[in-house]
TORVEX-303657 format. One record per residue (C-alpha): residue in one letter; y, z, x. Coordinates in nm, 3 decimals, m for minus. Layout:
! residues N
<pt><tordo>A</tordo><yy>Y</yy><zz>Z</zz><xx>X</xx></pt>
...
***
This chain:
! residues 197
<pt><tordo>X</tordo><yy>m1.491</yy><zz>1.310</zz><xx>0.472</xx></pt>
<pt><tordo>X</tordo><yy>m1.328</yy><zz>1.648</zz><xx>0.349</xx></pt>
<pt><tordo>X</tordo><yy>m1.029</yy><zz>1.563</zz><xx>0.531</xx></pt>
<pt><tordo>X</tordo><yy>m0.993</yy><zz>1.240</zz><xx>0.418</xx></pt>
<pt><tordo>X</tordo><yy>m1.018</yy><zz>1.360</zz><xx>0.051</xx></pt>
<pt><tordo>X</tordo><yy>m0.747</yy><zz>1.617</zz><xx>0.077</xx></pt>
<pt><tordo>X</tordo><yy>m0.524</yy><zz>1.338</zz><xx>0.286</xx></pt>
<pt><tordo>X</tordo><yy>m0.562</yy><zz>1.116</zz><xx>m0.008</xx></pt>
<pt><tordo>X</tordo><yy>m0.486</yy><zz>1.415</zz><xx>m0.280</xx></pt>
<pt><tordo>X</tordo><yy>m0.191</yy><zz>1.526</zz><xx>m0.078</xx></pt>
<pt><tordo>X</tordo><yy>m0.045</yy><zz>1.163</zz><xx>m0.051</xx></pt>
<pt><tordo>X</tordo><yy>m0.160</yy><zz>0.984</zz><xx>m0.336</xx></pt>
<pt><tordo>X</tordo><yy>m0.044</yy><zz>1.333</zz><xx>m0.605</xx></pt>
<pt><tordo>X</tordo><yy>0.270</yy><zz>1.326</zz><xx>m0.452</xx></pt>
<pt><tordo>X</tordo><yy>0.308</yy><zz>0.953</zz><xx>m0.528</xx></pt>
<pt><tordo>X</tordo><yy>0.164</yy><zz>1.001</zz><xx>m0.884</xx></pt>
<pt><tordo>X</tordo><yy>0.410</yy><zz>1.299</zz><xx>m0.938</xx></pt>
<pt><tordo>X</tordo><yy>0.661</yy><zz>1.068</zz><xx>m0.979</xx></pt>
<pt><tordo>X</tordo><yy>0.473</yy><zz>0.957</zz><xx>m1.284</xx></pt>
<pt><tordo>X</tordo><yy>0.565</yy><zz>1.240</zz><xx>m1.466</xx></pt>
<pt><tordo>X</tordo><yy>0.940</yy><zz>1.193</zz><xx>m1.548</xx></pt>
<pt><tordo>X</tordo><yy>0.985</yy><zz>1.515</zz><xx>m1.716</xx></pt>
<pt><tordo>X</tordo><yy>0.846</yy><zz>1.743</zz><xx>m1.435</xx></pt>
<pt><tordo>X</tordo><yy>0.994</yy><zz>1.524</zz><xx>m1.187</xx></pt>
<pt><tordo>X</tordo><yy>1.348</yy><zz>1.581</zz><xx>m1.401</xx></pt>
<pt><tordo>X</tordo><yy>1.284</yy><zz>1.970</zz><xx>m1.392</xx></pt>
<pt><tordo>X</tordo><yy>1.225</yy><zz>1.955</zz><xx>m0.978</xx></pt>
<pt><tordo>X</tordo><yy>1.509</yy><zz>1.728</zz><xx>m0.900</xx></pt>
<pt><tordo>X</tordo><yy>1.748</yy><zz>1.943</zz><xx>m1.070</xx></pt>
<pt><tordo>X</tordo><yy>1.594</yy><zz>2.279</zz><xx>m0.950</xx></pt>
<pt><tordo>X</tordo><yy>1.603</yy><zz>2.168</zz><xx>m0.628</xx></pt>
<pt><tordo>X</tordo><yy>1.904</yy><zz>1.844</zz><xx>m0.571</xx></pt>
<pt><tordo>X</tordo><yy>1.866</yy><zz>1.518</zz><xx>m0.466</xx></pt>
<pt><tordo>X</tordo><yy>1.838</yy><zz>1.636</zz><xx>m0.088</xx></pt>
<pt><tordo>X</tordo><yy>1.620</yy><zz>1.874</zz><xx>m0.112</xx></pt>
<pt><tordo>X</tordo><yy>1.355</yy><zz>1.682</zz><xx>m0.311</xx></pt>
<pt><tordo>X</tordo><yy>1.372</yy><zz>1.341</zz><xx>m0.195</xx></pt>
<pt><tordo>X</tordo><yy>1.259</yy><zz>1.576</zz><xx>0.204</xx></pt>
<pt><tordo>X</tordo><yy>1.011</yy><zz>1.784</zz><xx>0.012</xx></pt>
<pt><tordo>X</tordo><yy>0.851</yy><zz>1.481</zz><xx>m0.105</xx></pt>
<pt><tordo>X</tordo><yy>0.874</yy><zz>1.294</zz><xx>0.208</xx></pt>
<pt><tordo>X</tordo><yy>0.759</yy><zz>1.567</zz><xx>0.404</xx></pt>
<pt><tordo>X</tordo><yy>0.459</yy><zz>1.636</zz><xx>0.196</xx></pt>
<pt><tordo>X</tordo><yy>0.391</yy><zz>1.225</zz><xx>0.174</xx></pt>
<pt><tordo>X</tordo><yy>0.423</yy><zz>1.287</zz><xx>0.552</xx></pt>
<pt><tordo>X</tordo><yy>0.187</yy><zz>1.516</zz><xx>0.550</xx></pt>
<pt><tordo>X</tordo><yy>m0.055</yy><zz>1.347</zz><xx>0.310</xx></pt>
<pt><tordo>X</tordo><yy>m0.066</yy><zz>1.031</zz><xx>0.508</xx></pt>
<pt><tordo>X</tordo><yy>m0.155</yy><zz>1.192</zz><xx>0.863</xx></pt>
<pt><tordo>X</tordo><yy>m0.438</yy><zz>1.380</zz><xx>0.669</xx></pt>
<pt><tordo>X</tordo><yy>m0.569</yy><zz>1.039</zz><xx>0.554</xx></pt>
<pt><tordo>X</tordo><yy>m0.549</yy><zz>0.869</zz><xx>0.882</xx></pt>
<pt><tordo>X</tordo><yy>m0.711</yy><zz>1.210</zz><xx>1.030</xx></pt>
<pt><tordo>X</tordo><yy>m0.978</yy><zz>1.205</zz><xx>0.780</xx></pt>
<pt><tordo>X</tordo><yy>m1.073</yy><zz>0.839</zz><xx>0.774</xx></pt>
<pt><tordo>X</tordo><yy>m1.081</yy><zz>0.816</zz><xx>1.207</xx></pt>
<pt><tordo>X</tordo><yy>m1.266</yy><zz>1.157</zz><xx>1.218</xx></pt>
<pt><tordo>X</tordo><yy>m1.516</yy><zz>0.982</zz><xx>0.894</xx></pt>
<pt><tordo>X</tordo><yy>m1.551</yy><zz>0.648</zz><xx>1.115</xx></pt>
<pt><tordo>X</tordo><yy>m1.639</yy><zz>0.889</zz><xx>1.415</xx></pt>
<pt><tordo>X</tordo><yy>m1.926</yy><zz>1.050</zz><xx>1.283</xx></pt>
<pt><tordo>X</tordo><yy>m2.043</yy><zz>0.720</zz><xx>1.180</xx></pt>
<pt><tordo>X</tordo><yy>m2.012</yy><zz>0.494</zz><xx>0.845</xx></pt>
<pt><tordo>X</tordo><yy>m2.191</yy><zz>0.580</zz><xx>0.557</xx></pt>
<pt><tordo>X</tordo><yy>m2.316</yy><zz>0.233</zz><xx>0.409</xx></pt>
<pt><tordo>X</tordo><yy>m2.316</yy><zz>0.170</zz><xx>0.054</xx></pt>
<pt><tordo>X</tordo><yy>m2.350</yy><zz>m0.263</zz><xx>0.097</xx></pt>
<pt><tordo>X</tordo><yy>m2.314</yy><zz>m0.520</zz><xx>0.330</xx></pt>
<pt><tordo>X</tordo><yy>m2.020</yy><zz>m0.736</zz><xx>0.296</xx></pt>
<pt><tordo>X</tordo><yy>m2.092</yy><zz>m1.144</zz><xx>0.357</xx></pt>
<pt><tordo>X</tordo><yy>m1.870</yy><zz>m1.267</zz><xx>0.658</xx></pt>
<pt><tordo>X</tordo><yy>m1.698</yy><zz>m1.504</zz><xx>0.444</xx></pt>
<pt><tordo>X</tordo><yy>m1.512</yy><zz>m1.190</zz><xx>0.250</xx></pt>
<pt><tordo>X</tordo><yy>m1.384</yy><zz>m1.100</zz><xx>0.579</xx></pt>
<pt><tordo>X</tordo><yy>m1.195</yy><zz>m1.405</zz><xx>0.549</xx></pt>
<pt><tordo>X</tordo><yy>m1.047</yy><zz>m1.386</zz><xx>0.234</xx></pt>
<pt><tordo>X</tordo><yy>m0.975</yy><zz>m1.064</zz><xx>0.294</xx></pt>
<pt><tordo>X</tordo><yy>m0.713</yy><zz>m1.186</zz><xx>0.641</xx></pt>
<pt><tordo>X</tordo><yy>m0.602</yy><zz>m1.450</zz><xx>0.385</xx></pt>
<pt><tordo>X</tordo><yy>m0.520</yy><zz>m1.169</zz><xx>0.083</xx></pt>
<pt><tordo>X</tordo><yy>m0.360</yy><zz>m0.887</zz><xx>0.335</xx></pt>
<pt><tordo>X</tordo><yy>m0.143</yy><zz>m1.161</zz><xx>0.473</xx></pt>
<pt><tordo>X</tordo><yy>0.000</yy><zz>m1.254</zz><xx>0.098</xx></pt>
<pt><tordo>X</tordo><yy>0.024</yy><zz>m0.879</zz><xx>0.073</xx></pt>
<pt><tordo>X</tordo><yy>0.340</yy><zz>m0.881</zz><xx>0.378</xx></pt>
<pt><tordo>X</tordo><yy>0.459</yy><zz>m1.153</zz><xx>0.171</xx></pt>
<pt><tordo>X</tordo><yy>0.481</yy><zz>m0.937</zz><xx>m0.126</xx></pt>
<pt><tordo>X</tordo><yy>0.587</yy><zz>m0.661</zz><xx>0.068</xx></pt>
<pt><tordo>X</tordo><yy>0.871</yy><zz>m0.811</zz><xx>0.218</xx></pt>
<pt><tordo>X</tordo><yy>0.968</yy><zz>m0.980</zz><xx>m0.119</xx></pt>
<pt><tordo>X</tordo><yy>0.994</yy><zz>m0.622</zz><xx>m0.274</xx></pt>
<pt><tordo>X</tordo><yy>1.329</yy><zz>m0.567</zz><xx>m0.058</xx></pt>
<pt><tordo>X</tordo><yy>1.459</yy><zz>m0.915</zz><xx>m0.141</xx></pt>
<pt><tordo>X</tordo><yy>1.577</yy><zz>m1.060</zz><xx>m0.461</xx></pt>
<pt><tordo>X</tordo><yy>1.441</yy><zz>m1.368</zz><xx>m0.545</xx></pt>
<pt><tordo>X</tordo><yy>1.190</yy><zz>m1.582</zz><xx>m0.722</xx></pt>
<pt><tordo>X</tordo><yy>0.887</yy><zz>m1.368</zz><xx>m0.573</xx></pt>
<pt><tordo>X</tordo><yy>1.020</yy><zz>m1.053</zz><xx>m0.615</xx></pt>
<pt><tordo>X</tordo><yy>1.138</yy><zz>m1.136</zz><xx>m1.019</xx></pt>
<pt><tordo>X</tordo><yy>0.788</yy><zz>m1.312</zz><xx>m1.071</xx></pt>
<pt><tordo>X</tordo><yy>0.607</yy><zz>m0.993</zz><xx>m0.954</xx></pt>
<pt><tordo>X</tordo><yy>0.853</yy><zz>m0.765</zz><xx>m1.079</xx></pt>
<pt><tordo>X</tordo><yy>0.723</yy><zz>m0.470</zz><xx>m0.851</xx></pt>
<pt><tordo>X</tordo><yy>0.598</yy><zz>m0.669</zz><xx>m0.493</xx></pt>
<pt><tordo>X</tordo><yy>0.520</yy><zz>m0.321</zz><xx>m0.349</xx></pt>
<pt><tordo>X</tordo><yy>0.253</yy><zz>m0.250</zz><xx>m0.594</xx></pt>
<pt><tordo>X</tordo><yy>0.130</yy><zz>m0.569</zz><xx>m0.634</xx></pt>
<pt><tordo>X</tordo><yy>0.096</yy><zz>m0.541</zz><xx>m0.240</xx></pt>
<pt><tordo>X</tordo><yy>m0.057</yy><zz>m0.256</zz><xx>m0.231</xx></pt>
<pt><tordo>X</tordo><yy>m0.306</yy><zz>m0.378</zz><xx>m0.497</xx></pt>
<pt><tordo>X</tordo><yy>m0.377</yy><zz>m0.701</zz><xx>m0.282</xx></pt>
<pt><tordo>X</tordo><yy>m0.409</yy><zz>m0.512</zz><xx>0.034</xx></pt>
<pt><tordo>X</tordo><yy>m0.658</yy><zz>m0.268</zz><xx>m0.107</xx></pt>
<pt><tordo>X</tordo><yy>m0.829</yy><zz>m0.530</zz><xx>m0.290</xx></pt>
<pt><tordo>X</tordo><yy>m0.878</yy><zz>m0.672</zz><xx>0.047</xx></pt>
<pt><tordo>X</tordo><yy>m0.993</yy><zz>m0.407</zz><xx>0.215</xx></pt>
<pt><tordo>X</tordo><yy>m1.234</yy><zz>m0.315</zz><xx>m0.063</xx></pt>
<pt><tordo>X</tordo><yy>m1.398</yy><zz>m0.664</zz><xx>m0.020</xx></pt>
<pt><tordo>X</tordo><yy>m1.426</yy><zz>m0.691</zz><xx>0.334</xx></pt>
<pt><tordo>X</tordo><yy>m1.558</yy><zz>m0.322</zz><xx>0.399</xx></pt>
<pt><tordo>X</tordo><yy>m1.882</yy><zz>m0.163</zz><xx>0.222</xx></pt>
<pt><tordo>X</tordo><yy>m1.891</yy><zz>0.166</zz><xx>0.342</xx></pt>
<pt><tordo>X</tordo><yy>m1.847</yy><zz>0.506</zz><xx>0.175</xx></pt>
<pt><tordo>X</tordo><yy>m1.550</yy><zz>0.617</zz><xx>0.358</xx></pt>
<pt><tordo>X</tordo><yy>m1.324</yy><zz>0.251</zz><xx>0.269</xx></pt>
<pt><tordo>X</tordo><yy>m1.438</yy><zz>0.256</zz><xx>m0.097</xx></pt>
<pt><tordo>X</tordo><yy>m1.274</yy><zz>0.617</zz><xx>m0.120</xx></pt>
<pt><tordo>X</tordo><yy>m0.975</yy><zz>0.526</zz><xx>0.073</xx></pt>
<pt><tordo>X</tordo><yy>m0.897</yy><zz>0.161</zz><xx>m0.059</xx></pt>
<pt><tordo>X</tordo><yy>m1.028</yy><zz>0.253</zz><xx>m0.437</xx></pt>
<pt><tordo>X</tordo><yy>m0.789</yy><zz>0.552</zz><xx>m0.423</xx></pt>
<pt><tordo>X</tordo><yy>m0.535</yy><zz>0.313</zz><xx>m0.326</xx></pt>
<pt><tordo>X</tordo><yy>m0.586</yy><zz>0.067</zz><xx>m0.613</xx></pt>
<pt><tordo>X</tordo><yy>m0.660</yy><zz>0.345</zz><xx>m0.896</xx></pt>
<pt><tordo>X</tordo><yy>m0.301</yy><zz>0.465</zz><xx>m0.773</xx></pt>
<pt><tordo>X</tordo><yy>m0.095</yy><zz>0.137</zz><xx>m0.807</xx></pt>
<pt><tordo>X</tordo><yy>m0.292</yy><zz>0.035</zz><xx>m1.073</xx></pt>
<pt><tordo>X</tordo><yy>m0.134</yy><zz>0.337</zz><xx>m1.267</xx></pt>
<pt><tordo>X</tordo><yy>0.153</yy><zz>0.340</zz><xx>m1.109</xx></pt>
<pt><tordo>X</tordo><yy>0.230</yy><zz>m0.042</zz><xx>m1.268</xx></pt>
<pt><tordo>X</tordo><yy>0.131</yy><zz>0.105</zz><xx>m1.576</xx></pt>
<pt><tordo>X</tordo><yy>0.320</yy><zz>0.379</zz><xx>m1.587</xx></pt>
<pt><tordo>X</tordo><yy>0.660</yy><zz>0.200</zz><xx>m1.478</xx></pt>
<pt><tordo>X</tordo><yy>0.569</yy><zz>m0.079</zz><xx>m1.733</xx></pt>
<pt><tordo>X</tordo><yy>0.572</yy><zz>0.196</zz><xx>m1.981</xx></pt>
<pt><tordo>X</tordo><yy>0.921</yy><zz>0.326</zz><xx>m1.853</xx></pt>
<pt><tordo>X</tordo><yy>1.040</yy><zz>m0.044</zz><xx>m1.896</xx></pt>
<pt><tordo>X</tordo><yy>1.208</yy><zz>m0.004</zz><xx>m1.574</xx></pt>
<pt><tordo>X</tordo><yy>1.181</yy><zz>m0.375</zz><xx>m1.454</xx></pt>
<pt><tordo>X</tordo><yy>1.591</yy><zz>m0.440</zz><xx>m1.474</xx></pt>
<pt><tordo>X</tordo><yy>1.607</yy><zz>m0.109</zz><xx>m1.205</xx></pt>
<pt><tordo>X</tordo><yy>1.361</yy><zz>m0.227</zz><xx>m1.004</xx></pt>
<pt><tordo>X</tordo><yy>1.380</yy><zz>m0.603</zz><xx>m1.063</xx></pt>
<pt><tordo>X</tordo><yy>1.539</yy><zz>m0.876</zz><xx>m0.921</xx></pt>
<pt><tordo>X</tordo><yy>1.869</yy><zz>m1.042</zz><xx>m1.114</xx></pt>
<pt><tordo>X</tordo><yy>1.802</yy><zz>m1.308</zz><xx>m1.320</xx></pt>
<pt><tordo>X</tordo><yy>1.834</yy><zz>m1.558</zz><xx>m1.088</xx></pt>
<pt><tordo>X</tordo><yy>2.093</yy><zz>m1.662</zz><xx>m0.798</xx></pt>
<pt><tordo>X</tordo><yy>2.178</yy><zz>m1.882</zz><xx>m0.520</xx></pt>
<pt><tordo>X</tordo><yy>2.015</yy><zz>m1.684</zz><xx>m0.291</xx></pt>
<pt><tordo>X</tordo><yy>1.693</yy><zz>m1.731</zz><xx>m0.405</xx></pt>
<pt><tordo>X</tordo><yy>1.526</yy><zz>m1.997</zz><xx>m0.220</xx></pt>
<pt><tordo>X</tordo><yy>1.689</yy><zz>m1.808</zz><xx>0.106</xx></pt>
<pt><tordo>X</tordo><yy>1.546</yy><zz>m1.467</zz><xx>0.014</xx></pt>
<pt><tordo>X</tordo><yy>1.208</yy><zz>m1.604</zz><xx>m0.045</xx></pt>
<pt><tordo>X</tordo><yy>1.219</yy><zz>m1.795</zz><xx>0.233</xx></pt>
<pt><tordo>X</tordo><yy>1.318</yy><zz>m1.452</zz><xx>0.424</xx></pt>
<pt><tordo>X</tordo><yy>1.014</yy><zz>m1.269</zz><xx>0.274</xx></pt>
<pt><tordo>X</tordo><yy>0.739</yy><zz>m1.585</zz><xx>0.369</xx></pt>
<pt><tordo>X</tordo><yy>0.882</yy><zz>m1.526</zz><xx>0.777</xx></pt>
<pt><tordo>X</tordo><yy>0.951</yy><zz>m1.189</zz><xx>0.778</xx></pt>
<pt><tordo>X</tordo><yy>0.624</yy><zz>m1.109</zz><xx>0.545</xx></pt>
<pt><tordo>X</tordo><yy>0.397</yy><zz>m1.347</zz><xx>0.809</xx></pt>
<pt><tordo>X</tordo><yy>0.577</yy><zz>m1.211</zz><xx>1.131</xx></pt>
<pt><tordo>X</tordo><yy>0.493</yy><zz>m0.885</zz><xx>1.033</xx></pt>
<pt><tordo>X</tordo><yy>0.129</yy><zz>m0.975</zz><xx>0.956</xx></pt>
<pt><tordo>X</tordo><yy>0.078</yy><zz>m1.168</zz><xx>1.269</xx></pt>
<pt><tordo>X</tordo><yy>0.216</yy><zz>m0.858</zz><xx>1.488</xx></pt>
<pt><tordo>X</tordo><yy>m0.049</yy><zz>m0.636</zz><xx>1.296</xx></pt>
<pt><tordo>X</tordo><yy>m0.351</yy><zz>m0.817</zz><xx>1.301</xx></pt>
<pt><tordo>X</tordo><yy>m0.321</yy><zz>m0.938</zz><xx>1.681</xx></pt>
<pt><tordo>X</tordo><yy>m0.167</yy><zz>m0.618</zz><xx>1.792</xx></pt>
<pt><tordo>X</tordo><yy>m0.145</yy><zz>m0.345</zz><xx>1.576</xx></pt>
<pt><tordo>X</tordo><yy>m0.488</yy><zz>m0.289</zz><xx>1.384</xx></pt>
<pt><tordo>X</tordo><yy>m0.682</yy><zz>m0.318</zz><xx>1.657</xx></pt>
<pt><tordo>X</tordo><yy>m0.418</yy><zz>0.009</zz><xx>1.798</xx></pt>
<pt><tordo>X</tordo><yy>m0.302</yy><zz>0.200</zz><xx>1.537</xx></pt>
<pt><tordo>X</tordo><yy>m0.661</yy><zz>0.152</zz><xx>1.321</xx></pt>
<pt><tordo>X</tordo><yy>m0.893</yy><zz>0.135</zz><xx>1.607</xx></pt>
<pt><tordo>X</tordo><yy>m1.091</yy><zz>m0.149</zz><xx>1.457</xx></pt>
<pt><tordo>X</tordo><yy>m1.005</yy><zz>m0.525</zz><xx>1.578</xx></pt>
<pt><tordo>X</tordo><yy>m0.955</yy><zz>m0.764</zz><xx>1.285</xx></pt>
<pt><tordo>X</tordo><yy>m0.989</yy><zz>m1.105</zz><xx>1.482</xx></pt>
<pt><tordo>X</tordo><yy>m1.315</yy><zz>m1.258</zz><xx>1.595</xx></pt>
<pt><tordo>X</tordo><yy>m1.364</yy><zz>m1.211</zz><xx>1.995</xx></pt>
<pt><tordo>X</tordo><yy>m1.117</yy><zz>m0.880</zz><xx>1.979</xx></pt>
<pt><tordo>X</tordo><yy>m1.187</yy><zz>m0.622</zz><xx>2.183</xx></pt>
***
């Protein structure tokens, strides 16, 4: 669990860092905009190998149970990751989705944690997913605050709307599909499907 905690200080503080416009000012200019933008993905890197160390070492040693989810929140919980692709995919292209949500990747991560939070009731997930959450939950706050939405936004509207959101719905359930038949069950270690392996 120790290494799971430091993981999610290492990744998450980097990520909240950026929070901080004033010390984030004083770094970028100490160091450039090479130099920083590697730092930071080196030590988000970093962060996010401790976290999936620490969680698969946690779930090795056994779960720590804190309640027992009902089957049926396993269901919503395939049914809110998959809107989370969507969202995810929406955040790279303008459109209706993407200007409705104004930032898709939080509101993904949100969902996706959400999810997660719902459908597992051990000690270990509640750490890991809540962390999530707290994170984008400030995160939207704090870029709210910065009243950054035209920067991060989509335009006020275009032609290629209907085509970009169309673009995020395939490429967000594609990407979905390929993780909960193939990739969770791989990369996670813990099948999503009924009758997986």
């Amino acid at each position: 669990m120790t290494l799971l905690i430091v993981g999610l200080i290492v990744f998450l503080g980097t990520h909240a860092f950026t929070m901080f416009r004033g010390a984030r000012s004083t770094l970028l200019r100490r160091l450039g905009p090479g130099p920083y933008k590697g730092l930071y993905s080196l030590v988000s890197l970093i962060g996010i190998v401790l976290v999936c160390m620490g969680y698969s070492r946690y779930r090795a040693d056994g779960y720590i149970p804190v309640w027992d989810p009902p089957v049926w929140t396993r269901h919503l919980a395939l049914l809110l990751v998959w809107v989370a692709f969507v969202c995810m995919a929406a955040a790279y292209l303008p459109g209706r989705i993407k200007r409705r949500l104004k930032h898709p990747m939080l509101a993904s991560v949100k969902i996706w944690a959400v999810a997660h939070l719902l459908a597992n009731g051990d000690l270990g997930s509640i750490l890991l997913f809540g962390s999530f959450l707290a994170w984008a939950v400030l995160a939207r706050i704090s870029v709210k605050r910065r009243d950054e939405a035209v920067e991060h936004g989509a335009p006020a509207g275009g032609s290629g709307d209907r085509r970009n959101d169309l673009l995020a719905l395939g490429i967000g359930t594609a990407a979905y599909a390929a993780f909960v038949v193939w990739l969770h069950p791989l990369l996670i270690g813990v099948p999503v499907l009924p009758g997986q392996a």
